[in-house]
C-alpha positions in Angstrom: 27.3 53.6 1.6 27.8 55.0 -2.3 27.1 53.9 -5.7 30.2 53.7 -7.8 30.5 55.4 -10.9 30.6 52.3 -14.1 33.4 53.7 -15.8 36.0 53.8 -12.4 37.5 50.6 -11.2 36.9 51.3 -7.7 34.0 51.6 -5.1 34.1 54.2 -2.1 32.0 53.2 0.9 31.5 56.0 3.8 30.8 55.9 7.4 28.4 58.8 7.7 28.6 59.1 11.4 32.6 60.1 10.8 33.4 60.6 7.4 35.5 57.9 7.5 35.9 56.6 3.8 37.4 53.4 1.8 37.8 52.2 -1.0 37.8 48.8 -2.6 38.0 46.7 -5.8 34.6 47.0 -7.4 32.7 43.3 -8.1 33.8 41.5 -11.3 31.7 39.7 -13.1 32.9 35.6 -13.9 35.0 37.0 -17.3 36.9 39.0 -15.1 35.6 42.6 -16.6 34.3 44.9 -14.4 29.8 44.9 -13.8 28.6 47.9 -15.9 25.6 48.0 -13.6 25.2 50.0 -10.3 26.0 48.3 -7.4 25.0 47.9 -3.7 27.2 47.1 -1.0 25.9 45.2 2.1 28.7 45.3 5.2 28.2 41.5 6.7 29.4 41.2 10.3 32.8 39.1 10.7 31.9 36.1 13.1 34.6 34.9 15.9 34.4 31.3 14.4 36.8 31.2 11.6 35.7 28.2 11.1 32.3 28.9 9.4 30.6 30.4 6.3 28.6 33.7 6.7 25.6 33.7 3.9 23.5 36.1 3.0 20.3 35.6 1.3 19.7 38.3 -1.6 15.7 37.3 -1.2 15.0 38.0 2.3 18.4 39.8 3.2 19.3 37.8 6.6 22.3 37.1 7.3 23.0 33.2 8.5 26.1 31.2 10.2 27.1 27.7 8.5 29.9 26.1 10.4 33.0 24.4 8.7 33.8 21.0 9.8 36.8 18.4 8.3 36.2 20.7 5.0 32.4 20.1 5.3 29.3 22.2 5.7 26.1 20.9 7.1 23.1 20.5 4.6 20.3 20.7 6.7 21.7 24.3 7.8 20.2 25.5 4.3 16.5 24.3 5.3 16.6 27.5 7.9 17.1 29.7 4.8 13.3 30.1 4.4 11.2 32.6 1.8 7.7 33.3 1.3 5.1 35.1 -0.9 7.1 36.9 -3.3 10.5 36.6 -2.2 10.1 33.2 -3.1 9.6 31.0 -5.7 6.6 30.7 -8.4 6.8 27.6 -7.9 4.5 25.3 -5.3 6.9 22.5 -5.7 10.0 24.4 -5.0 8.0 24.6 -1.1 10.6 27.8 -0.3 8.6 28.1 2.7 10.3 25.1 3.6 14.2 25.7 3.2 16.7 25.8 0.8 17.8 22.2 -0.8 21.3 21.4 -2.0 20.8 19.9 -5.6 23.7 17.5 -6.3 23.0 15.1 -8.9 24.9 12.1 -8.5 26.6 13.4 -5.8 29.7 15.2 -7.5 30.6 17.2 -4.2 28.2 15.8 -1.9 29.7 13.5 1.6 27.5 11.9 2.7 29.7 10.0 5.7 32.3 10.0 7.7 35.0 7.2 8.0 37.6 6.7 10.3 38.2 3.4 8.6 39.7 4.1 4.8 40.6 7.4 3.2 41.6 7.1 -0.9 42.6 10.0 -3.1 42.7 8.3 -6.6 43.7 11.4 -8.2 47.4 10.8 -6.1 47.1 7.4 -5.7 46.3 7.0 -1.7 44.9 4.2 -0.1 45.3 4.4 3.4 43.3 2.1 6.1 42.7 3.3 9.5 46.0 5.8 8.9 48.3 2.6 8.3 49.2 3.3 3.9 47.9 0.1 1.6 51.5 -0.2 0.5 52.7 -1.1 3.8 49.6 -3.7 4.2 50.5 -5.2 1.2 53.7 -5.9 1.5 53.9 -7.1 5.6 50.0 -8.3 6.2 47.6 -10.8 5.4 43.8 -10.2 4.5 42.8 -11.4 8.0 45.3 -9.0 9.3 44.1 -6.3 7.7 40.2 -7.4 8.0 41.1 -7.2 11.9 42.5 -3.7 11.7 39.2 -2.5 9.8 36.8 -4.3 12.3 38.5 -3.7 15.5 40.8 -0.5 14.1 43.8 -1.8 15.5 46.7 -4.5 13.7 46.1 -7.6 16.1 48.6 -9.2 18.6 50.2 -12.5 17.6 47.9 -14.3 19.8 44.2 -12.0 19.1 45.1 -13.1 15.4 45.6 -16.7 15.6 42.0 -16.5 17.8 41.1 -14.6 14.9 42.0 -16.6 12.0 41.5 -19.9 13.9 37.1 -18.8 14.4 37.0 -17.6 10.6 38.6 -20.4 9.3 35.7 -22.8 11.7 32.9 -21.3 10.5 33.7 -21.9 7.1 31.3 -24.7 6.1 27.7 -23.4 5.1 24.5 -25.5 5.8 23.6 -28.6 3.7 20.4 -26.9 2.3 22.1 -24.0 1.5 24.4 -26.0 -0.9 21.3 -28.1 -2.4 19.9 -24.4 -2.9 22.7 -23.1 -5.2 22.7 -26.9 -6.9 18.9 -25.8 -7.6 19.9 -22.6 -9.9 20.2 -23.4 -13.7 23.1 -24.3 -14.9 23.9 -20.7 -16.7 22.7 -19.0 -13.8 25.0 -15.8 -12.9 27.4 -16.0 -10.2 26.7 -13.3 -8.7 23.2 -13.8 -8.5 23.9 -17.1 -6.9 26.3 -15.8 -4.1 23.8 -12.7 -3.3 21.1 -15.1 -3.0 23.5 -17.4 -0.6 24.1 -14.8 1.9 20.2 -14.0 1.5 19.7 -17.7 2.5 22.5 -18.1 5.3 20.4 -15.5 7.6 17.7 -18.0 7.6 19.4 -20.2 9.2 20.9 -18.1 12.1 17.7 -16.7 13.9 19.5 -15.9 16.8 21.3 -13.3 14.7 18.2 -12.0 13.0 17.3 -8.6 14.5 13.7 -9.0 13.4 13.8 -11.7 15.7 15.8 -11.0 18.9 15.6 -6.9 19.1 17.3 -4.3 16.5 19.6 -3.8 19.3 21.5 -6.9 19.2 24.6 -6.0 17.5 24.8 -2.9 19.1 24.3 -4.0 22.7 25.6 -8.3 22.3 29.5 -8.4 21.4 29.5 -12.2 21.4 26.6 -11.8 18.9 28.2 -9.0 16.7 31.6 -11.3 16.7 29.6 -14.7 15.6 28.3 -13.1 12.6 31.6 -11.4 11.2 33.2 -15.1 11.7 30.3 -16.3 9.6 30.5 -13.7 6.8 34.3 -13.7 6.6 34.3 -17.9 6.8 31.2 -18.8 4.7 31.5 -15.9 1.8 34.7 -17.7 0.2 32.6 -21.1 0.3 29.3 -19.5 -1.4 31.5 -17.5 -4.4 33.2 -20.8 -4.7 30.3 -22.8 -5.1 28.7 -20.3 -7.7 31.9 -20.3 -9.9 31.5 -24.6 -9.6 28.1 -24.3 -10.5 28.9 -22.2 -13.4 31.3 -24.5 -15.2 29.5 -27.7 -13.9 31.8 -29.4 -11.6 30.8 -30.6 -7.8 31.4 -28.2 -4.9 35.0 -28.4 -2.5 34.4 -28.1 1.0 36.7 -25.7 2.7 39.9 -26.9 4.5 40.3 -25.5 7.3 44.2 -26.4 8.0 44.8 -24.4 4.9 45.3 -20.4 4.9 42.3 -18.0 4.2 43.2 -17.4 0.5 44.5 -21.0 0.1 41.4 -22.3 1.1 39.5 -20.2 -1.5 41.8 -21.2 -4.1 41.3 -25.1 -3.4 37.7 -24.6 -3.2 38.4 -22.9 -6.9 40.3 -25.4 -8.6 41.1 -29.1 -6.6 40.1 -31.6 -9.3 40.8 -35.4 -7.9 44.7 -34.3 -7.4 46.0 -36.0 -3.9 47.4 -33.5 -1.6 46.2 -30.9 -3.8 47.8 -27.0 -2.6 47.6 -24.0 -4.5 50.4 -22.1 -6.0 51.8 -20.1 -3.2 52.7 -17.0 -5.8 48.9 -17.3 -6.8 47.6 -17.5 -3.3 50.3 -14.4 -2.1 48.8 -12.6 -5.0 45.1 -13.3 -4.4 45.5 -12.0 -0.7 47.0 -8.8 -1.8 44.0 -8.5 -4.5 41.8 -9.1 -1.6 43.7 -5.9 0.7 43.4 -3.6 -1.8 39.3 -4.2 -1.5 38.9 -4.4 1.8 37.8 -1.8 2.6 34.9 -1.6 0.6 
């Protein structure tokens, strides 16, 4: 191993045990100009996973293996990156002893999931859910289509959507005392605060759903279970934001009809007045669903 001279544009390195010499691009610096100072080379071993970073850490000078996964490297591979005493930090809170932390504020390049469920790409305008793109959705599906397809990560069959559609649309009515609990918020109360506050309620009433209750295990381990509740919090969330906006402008809560569509249903609970026979626009209502597909997946 050499030093290279400052004012060449090139470093020599030398096996000593043959003679065997070559020469490379000496470091730049982030401006692109050459480092005036002298510089050491360190030969890091090539590992047989291509898929990986090899890291070396100028404090202790050990050499570590992160691997590479879907673009991603592990985090908690940096807590093995240890120093002590003087290698370390000044600092007792900075606990070097302890590993290296990856300091993200507000997590500009941070994942901190996977999802097999959505994958968006603002930047070129990508929405895709479980692979199928939001275009297509939109244009061929309904929100209880596509609320299926995220749930279960398949488009349903004609007949596992009209089981489907048919047990959200019959759990649609929430309990009495829940209503006389959203009557009991003042009158310029904030819908959202109402409809949080809703849902907080609903689980009160449903004990055999309530893990603190039956075992953390039950959705996990009880399909039936796990089904009942997404029919509840697809069916009763529509009747809970309706009743807030009510509330809000001062007129008496709709109950949900159930021989209408999803959206139609939320759209009568919205705006029926004391018209007979009252449906809502069908342009509105095609509209509204499509509003509701592009946030599904939230």
């Amino acid at each position: 191993m050499g030093k290279d001279d400052v004012k060449d544009s090139t470093l020599t390195l030398i096996d000593n045990a043959t003679g065997a010499s070559w020469a490379f691009p000496k470091p730049r610096i982030a401006d692109g100009t050459n480092a005036t100072q002298s510089t050491s080379v360190v030969v890091l071993p090539r590992s047989k996973n291509t898929q990986s970073l090899t890291v070396l850490d100028n404090r202790t000078n050990k050499i570590y293996e992160v691997p590479i996964a879907n673009n991603t490297i592990p985090a908690v591979k940096f807590k093995e990156m240890t120093a002590t005493g003087t290698m370390g930090s000044s600092r007792e809170e900075d606990e070097t002893g302890k590993g290296l932390r990856v300091y993200d504020p507000a997590y500009q390049n941070t994942a901190v999931a996977q999802s097999k469920i959505t994958y968006i790409n603002g930047d070129a305008g990508v929405l895709r859910y479980r692979g199928y793109p939001i275009e297509q959705l939109a244009e061929k599906s309904t929100y209880l289509e596509v609320a299926y397809l995220l749930i279960y990560g398949e488009l349903p069959t004609k007949t596992q959507y009209t089981n489907f559609s048919h047990e959200v649309m019959h759990h649609t009515f929430v309990h009495f005392n829940v209503s006389e609990l959203m009557r009991n918020f003042n009158y310029d109360a904030h819908p959202m605060g109402m409809f949080i506050s809703g849902i907080a309620a609903m689980s009160t009433f449903h004990p055999d759903a309530n893990p603190a209750l039956v075992g953390s295990s039950i959705f996990t381990k009880n399909e039936q279970a796990r089904n009942k509740q997404i029919f509840r919090l697809l069916g009763k969330t529509p009747t809970l934001a309706a009743i807030a906006y009510r509330h809000r402008i001062g007129r008496t809560y709709n109950p949900p009809q159930n021989s209408f569509t999803y959206t139609e249903n939320f759209l009568y609970m919205l705006d029926h007045l004391s018209e007979k026979n009252y449906k809502p626009n069908p342009k509105l209502t095609r509209a509204l669903d499509i509003l509701f597909i592009l946030h599904a997946g939230k």
